[in-house]
mmCIF file as Biopython writes it, N, C-alpha, C and O atoms, coordinates in Angstrom:
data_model
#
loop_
_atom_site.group_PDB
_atom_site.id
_atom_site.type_symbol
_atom_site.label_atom_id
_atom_site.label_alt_id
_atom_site.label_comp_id
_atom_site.label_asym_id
_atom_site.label_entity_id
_atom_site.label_seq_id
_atom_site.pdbx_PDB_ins_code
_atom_site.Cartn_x
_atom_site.Cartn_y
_atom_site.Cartn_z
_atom_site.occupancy
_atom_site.B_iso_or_equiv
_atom_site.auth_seq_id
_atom_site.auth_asym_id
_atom_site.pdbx_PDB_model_num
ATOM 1   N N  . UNK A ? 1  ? 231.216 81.773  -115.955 1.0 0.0 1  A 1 
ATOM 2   C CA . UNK A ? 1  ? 231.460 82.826  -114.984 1.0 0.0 1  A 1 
ATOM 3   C C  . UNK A ? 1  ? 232.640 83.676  -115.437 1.0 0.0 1  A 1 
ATOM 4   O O  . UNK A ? 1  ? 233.579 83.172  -116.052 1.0 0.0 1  A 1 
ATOM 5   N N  . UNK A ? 2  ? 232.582 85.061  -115.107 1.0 0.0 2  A 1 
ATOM 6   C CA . UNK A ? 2  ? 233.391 86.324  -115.637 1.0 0.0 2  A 1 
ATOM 7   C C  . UNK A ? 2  ? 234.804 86.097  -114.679 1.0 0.0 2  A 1 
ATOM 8   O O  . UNK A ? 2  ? 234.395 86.335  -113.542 1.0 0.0 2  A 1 
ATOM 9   N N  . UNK A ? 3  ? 235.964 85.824  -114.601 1.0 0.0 3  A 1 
ATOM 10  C CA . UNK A ? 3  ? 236.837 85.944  -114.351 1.0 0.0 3  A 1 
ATOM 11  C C  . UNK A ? 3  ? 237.014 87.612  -113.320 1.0 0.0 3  A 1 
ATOM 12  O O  . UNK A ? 3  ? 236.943 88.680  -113.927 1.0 0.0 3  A 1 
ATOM 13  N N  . UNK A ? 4  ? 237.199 87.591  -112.049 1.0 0.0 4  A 1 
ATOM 14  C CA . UNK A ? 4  ? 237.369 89.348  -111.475 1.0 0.0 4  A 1 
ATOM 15  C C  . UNK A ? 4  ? 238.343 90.134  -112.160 1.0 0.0 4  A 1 
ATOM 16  O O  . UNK A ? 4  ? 239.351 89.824  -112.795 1.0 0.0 4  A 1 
ATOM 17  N N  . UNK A ? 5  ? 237.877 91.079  -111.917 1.0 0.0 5  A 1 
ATOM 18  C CA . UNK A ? 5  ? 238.413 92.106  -112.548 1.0 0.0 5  A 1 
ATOM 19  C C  . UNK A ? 5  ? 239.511 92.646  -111.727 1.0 0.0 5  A 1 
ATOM 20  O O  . UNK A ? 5  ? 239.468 92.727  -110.500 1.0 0.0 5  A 1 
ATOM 21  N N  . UNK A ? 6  ? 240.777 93.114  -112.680 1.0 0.0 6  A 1 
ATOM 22  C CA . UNK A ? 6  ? 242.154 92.990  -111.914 1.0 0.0 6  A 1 
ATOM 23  C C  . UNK A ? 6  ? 242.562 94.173  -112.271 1.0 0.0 6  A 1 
ATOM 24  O O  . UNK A ? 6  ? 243.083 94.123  -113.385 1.0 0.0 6  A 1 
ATOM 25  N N  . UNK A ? 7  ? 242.553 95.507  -111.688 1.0 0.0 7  A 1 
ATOM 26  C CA . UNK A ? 7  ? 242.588 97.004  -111.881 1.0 0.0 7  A 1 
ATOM 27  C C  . UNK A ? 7  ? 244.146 97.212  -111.915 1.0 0.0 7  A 1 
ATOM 28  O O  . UNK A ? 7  ? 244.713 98.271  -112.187 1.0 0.0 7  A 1 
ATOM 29  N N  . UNK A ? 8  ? 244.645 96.201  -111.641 1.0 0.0 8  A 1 
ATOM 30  C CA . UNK A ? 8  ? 246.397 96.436  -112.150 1.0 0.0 8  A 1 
ATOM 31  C C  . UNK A ? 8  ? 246.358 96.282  -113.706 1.0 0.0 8  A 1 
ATOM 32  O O  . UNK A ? 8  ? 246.873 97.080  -114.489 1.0 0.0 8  A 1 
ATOM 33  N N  . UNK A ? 9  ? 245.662 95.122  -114.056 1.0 0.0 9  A 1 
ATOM 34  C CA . UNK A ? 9  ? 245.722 94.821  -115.374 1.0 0.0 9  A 1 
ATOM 35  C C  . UNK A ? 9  ? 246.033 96.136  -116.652 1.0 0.0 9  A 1 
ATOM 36  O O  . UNK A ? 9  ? 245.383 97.176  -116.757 1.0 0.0 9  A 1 
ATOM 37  N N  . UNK A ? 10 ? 247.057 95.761  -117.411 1.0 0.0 10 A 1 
ATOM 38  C CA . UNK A ? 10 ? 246.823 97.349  -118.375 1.0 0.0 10 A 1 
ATOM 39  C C  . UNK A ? 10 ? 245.716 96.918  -119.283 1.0 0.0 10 A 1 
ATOM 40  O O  . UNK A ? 10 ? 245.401 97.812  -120.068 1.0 0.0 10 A 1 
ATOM 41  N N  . UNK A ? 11 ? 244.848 95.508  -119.439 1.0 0.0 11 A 1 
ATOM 42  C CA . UNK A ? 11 ? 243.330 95.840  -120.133 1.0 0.0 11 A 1 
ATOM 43  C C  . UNK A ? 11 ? 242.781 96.751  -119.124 1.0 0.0 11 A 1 
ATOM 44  O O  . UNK A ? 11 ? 242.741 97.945  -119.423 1.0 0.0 11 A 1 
ATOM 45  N N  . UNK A ? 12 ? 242.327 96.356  -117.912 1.0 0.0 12 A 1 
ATOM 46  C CA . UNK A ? 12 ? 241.640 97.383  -116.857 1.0 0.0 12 A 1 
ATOM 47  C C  . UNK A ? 12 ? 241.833 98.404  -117.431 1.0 0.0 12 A 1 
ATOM 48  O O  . UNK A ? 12 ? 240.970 98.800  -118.215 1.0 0.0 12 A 1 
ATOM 49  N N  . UNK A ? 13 ? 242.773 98.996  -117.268 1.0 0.0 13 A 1 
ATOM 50  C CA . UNK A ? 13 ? 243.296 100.640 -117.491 1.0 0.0 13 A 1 
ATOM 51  C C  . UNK A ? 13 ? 242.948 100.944 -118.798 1.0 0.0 13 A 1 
ATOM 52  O O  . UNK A ? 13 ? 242.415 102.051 -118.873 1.0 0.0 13 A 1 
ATOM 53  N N  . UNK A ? 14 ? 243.061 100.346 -119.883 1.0 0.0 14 A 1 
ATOM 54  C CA . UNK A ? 14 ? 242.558 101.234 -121.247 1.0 0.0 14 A 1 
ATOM 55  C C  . UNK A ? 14 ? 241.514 101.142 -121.376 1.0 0.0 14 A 1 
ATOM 56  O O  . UNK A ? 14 ? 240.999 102.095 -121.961 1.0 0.0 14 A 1 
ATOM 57  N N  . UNK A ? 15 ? 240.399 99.789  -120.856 1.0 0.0 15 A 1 
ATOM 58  C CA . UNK A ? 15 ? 239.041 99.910  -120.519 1.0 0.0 15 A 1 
ATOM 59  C C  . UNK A ? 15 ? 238.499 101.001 -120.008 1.0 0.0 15 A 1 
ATOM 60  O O  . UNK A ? 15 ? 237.327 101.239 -120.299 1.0 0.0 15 A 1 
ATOM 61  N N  . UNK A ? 16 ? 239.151 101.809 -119.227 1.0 0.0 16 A 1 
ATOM 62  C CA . UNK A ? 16 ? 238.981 102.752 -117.817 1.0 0.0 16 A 1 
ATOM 63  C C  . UNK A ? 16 ? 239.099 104.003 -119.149 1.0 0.0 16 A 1 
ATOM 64  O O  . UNK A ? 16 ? 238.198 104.832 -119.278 1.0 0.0 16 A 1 
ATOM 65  N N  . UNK A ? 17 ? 240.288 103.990 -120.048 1.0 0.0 17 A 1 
ATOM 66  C CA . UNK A ? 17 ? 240.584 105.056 -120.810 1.0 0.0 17 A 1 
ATOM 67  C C  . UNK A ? 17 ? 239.496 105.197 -121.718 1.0 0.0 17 A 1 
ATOM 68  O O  . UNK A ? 17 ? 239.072 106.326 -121.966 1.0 0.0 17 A 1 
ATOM 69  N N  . UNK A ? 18 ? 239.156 104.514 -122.073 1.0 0.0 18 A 1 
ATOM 70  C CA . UNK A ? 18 ? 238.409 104.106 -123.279 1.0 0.0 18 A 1 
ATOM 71  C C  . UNK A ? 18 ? 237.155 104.940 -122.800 1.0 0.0 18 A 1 
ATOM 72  O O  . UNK A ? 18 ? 236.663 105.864 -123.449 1.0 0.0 18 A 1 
ATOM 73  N N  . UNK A ? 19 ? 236.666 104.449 -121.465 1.0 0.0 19 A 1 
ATOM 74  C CA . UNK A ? 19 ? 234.955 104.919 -121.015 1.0 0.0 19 A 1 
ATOM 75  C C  . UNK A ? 19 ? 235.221 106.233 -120.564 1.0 0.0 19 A 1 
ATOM 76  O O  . UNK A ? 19 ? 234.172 106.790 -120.242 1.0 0.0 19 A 1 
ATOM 77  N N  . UNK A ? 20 ? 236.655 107.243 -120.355 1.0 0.0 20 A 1 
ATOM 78  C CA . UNK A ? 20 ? 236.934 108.149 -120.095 1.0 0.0 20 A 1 
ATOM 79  C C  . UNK A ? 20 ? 236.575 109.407 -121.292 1.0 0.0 20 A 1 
ATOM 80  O O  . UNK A ? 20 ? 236.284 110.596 -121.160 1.0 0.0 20 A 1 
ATOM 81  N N  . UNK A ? 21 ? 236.736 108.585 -122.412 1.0 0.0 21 A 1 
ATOM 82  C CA . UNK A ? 21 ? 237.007 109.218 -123.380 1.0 0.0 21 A 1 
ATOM 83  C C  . UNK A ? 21 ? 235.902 109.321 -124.038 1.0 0.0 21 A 1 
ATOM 84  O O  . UNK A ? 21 ? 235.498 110.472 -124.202 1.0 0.0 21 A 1 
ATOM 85  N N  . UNK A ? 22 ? 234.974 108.053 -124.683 1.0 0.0 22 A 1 
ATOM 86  C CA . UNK A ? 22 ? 234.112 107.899 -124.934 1.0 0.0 22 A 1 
ATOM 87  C C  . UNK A ? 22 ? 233.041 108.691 -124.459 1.0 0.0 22 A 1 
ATOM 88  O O  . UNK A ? 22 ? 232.211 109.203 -125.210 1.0 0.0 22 A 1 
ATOM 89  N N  . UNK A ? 23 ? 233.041 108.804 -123.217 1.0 0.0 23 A 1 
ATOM 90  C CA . UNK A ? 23 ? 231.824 109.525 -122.244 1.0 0.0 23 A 1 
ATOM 91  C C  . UNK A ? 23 ? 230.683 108.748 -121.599 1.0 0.0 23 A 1 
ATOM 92  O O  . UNK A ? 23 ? 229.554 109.118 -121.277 1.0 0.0 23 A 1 
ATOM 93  N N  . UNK A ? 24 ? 231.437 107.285 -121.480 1.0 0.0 24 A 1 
ATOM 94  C CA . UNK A ? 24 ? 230.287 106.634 -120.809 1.0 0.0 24 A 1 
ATOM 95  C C  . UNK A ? 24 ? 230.506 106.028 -119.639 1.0 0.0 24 A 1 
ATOM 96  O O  . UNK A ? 24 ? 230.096 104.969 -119.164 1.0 0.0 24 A 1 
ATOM 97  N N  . UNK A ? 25 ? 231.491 107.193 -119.099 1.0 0.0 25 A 1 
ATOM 98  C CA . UNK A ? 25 ? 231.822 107.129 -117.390 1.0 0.0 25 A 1 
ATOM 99  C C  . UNK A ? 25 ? 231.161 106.909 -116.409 1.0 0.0 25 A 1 
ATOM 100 O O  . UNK A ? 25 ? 231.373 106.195 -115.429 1.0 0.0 25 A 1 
ATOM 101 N N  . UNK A ? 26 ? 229.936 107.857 -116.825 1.0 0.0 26 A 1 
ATOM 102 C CA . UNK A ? 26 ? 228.879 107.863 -115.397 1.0 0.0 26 A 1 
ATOM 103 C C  . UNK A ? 26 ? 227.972 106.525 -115.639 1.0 0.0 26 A 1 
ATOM 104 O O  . UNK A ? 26 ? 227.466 105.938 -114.682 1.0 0.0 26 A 1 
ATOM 105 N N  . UNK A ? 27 ? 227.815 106.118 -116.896 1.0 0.0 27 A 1 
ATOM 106 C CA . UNK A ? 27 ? 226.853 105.078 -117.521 1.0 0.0 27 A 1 
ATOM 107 C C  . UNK A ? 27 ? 227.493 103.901 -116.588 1.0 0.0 27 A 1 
ATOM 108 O O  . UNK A ? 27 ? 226.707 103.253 -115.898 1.0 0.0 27 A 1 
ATOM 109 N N  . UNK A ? 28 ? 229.048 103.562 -116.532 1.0 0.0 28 A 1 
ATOM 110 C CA . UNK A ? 28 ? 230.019 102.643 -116.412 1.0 0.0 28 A 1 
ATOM 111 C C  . UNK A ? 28 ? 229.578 102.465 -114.343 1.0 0.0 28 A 1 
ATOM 112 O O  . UNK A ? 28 ? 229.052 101.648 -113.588 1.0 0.0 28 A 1 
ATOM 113 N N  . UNK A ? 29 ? 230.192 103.750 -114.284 1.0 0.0 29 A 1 
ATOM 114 C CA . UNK A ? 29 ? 230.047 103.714 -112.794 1.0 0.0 29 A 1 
ATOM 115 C C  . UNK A ? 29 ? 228.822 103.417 -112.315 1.0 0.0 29 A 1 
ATOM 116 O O  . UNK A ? 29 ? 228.844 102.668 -111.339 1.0 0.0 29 A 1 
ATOM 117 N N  . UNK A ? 30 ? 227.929 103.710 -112.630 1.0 0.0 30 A 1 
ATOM 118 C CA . UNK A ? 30 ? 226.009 103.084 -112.126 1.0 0.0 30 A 1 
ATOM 119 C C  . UNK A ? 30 ? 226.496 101.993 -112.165 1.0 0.0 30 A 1 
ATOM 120 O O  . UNK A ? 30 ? 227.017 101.532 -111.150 1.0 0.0 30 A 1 
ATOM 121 N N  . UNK A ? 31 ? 226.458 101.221 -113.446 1.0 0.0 31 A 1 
ATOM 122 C CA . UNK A ? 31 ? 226.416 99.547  -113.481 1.0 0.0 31 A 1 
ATOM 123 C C  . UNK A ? 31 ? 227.651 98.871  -112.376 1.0 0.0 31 A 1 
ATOM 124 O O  . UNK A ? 31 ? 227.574 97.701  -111.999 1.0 0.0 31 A 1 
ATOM 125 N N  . UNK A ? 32 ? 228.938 99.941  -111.878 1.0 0.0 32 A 1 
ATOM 126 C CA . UNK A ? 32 ? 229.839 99.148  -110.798 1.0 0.0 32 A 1 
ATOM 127 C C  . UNK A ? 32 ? 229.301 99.267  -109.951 1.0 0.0 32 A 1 
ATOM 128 O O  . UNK A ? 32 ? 229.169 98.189  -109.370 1.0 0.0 32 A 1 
ATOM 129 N N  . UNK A ? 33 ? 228.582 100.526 -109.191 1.0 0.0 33 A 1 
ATOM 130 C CA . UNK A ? 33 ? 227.542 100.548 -108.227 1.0 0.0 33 A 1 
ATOM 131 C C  . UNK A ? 33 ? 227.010 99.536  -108.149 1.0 0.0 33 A 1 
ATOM 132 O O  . UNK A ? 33 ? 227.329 98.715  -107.290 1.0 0.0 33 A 1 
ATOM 133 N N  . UNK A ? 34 ? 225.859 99.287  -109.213 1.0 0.0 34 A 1 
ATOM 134 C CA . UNK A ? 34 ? 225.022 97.901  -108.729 1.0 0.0 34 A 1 
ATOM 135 C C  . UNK A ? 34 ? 225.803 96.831  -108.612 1.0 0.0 34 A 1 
ATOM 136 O O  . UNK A ? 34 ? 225.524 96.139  -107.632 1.0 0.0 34 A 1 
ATOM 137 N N  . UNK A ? 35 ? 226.711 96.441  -109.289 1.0 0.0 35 A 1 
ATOM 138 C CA . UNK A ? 35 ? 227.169 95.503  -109.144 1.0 0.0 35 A 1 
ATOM 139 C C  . UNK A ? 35 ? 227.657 95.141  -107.842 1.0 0.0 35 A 1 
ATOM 140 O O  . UNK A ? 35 ? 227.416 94.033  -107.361 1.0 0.0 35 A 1 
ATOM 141 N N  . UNK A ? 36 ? 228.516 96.260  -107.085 1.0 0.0 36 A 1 
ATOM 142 C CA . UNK A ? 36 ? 228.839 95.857  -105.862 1.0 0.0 36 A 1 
ATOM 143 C C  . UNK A ? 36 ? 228.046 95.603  -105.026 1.0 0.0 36 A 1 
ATOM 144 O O  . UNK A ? 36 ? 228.237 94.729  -104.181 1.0 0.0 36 A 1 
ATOM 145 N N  . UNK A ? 37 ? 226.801 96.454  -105.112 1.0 0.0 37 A 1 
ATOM 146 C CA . UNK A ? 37 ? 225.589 96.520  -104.269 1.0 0.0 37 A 1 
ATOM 147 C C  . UNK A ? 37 ? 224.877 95.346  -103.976 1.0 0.0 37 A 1 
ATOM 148 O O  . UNK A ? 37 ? 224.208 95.137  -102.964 1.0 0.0 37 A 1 
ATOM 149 N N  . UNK A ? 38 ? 225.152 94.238  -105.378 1.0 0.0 38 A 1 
ATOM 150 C CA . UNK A ? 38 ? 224.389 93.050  -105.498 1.0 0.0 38 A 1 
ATOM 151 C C  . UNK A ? 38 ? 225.212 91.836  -105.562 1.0 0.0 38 A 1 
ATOM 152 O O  . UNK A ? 38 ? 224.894 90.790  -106.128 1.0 0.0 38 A 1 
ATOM 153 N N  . UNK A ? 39 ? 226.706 92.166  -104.690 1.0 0.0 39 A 1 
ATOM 154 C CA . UNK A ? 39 ? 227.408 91.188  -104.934 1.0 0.0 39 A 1 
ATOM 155 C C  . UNK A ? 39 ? 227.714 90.206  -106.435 1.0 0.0 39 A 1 
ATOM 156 O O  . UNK A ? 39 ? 227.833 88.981  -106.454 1.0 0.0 39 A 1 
ATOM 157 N N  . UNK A ? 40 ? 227.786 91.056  -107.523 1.0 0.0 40 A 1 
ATOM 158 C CA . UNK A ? 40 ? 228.474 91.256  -108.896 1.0 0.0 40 A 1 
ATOM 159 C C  . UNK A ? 40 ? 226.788 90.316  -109.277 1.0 0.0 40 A 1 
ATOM 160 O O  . UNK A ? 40 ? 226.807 89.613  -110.287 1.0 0.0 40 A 1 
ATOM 161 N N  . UNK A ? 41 ? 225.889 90.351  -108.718 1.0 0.0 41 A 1 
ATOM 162 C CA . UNK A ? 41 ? 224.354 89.069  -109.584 1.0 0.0 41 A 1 
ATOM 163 C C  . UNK A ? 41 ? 223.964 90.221  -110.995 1.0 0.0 41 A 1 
ATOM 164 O O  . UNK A ? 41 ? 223.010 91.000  -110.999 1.0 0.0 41 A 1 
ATOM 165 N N  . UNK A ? 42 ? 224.782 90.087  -111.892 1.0 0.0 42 A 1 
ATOM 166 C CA . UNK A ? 42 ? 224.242 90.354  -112.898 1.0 0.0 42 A 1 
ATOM 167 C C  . UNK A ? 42 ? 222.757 90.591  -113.476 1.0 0.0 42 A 1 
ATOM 168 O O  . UNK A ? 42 ? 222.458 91.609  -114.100 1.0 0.0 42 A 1 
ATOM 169 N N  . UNK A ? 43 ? 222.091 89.813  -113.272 1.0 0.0 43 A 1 
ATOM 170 C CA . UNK A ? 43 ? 220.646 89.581  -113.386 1.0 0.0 43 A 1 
ATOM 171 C C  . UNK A ? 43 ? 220.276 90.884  -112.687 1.0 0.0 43 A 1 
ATOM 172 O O  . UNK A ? 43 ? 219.862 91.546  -113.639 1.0 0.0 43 A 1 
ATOM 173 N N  . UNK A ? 44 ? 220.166 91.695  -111.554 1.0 0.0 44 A 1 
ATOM 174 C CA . UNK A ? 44 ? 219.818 92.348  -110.998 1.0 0.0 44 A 1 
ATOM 175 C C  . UNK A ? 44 ? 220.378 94.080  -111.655 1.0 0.0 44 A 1 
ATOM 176 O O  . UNK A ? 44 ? 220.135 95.157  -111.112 1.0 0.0 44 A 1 
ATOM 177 N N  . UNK A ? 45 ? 221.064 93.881  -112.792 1.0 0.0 45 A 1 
ATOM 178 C CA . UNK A ? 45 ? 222.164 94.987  -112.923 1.0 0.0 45 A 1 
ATOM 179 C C  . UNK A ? 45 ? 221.732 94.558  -114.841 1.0 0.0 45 A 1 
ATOM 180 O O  . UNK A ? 45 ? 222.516 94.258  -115.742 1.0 0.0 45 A 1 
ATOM 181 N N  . UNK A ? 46 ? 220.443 94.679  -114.874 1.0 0.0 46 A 1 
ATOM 182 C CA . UNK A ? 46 ? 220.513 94.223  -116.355 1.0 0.0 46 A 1 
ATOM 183 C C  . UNK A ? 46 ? 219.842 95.688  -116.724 1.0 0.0 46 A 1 
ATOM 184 O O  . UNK A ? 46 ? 220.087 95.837  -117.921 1.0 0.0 46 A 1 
ATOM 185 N N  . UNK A ? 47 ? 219.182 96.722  -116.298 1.0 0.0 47 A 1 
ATOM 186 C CA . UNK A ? 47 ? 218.820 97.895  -117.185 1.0 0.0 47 A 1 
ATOM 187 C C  . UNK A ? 47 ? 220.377 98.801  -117.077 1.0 0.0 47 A 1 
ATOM 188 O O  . UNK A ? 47 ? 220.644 99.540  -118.024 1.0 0.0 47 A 1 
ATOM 189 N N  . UNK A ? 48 ? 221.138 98.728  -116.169 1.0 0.0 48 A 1 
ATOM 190 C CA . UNK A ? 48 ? 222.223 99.518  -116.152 1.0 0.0 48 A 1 
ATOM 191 C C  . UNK A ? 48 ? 223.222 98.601  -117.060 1.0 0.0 48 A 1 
ATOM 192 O O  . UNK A ? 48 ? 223.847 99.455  -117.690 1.0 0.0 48 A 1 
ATOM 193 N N  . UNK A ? 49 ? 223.689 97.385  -117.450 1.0 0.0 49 A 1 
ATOM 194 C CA . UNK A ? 49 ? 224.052 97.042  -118.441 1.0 0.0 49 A 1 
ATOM 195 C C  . UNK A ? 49 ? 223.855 97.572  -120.074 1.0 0.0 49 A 1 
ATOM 196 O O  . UNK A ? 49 ? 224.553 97.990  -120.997 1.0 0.0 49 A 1 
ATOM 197 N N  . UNK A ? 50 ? 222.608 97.302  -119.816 1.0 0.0 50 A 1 
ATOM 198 C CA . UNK A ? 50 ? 221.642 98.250  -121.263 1.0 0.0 50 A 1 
ATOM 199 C C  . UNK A ? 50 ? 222.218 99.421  -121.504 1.0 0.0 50 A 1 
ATOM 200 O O  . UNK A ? 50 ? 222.762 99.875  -122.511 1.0 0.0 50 A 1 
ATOM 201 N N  . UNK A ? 51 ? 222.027 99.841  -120.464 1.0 0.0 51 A 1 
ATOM 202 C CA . UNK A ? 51 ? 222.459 101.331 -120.654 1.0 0.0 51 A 1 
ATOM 203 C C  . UNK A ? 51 ? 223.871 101.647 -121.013 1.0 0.0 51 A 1 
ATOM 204 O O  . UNK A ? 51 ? 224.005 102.550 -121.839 1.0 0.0 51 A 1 
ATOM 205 N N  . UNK A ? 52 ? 224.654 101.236 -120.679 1.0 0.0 52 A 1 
ATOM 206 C CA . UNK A ? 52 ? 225.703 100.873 -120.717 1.0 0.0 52 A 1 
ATOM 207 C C  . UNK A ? 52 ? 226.030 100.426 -122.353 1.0 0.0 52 A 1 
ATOM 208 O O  . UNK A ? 52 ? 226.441 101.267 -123.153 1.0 0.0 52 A 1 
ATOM 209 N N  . UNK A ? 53 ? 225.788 98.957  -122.747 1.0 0.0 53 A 1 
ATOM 210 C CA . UNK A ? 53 ? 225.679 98.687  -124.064 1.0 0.0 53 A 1 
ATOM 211 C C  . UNK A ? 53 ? 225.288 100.094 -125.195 1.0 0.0 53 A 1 
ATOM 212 O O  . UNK A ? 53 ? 225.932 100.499 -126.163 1.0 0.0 53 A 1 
ATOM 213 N N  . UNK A ? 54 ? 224.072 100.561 -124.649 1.0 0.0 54 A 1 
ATOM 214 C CA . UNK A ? 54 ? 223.047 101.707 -125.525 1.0 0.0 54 A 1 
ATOM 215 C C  . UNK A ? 54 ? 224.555 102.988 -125.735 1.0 0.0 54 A 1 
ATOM 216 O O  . UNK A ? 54 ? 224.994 103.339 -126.830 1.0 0.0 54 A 1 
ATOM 217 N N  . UNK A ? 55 ? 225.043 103.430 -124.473 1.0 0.0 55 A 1 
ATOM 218 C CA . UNK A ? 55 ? 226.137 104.483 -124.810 1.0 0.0 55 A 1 
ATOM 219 C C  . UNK A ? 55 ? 227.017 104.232 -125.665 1.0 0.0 55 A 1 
ATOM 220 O O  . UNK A ? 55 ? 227.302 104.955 -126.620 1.0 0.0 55 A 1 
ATOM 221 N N  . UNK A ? 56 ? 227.823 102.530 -125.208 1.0 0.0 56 A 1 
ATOM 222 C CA . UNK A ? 56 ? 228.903 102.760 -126.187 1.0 0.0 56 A 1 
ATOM 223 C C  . UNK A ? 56 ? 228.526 102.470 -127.636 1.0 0.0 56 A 1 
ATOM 224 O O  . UNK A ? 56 ? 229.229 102.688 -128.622 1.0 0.0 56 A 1 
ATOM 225 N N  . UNK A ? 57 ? 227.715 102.121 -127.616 1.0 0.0 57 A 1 
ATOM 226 C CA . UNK A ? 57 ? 227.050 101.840 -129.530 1.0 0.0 57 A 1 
ATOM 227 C C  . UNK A ? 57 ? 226.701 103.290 -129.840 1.0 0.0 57 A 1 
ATOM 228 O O  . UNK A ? 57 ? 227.230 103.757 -130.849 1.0 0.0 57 A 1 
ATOM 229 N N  . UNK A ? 58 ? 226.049 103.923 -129.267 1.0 0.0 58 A 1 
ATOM 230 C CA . UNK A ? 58 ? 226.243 105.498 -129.968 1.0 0.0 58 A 1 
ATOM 231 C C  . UNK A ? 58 ? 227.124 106.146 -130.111 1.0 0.0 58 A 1 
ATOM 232 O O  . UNK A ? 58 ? 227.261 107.104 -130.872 1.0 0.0 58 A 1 
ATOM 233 N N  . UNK A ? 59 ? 228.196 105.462 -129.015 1.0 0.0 59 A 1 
ATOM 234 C CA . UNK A ? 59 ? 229.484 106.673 -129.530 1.0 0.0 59 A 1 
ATOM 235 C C  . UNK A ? 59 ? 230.438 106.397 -130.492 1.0 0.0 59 A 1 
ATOM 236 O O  . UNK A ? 59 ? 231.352 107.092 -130.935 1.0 0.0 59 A 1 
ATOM 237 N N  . UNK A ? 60 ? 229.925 104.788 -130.851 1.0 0.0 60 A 1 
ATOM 238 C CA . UNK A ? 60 ? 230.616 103.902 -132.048 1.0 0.0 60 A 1 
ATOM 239 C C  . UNK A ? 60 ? 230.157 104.448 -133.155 1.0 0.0 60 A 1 
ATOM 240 O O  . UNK A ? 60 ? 230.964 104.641 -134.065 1.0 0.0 60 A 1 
ATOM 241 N N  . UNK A ? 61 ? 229.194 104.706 -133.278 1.0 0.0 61 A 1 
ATOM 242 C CA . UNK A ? 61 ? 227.925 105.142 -134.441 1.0 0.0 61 A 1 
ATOM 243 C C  . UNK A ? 61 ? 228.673 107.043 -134.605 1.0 0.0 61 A 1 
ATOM 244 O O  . UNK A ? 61 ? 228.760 107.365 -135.790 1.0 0.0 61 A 1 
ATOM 245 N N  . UNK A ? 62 ? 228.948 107.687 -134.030 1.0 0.0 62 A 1 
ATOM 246 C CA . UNK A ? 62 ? 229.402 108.584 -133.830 1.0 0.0 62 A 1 
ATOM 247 C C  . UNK A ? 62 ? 230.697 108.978 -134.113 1.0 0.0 62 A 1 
ATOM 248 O O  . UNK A ? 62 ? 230.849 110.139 -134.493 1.0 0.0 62 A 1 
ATOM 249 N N  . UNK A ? 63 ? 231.845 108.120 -133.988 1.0 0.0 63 A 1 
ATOM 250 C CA . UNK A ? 63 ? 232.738 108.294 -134.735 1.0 0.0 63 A 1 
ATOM 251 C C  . UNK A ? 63 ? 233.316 108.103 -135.937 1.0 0.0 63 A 1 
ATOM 252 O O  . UNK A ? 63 ? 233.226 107.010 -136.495 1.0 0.0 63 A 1 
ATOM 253 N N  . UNK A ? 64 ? 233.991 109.157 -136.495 1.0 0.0 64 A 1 
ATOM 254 C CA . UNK A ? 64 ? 234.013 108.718 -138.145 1.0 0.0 64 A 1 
ATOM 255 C C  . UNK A ? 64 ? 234.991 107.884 -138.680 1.0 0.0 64 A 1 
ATOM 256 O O  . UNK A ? 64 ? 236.123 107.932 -138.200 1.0 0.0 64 A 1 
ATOM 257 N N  . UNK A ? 65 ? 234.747 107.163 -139.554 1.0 0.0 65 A 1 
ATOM 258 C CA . UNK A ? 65 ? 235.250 106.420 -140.163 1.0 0.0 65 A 1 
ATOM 259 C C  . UNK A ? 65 ? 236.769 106.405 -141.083 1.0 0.0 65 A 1 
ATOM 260 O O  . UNK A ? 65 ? 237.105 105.395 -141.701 1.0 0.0 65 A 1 
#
């Protein structure tokens, strides 16, 4: 089980920077949506995960080296 997530935390916050920057904000926010929606059941929040995964690997793939 995932440990909650602690929005004081400064990981939180560069996580937060990171999907700011990247551009996979709105991708990020769907999957917190469901999550809250489904009381964090993962299983239920698995195509918005995907999606999620799918953004930040393109924007990895995308930056240069």
């Amino acid at each position: 089980m995932c440990d909650a997530i602690n929005e004081k935390d400064e990981r939180y916050k560069y996580a937060s920077e990171l999907m700011d920057k990247d551009g996979c904000k709105q991708v990020n926010l769907e999957l917190t949506q469901c999550l809250k929606q489904y009381k964090k059941d993962w299983r239920m929040c698995k195509d918005q995960t995907t999606n999620l995964q799918k953004c930040l690997n393109e924007q990895k793939h995308q930056k240069p080296k």
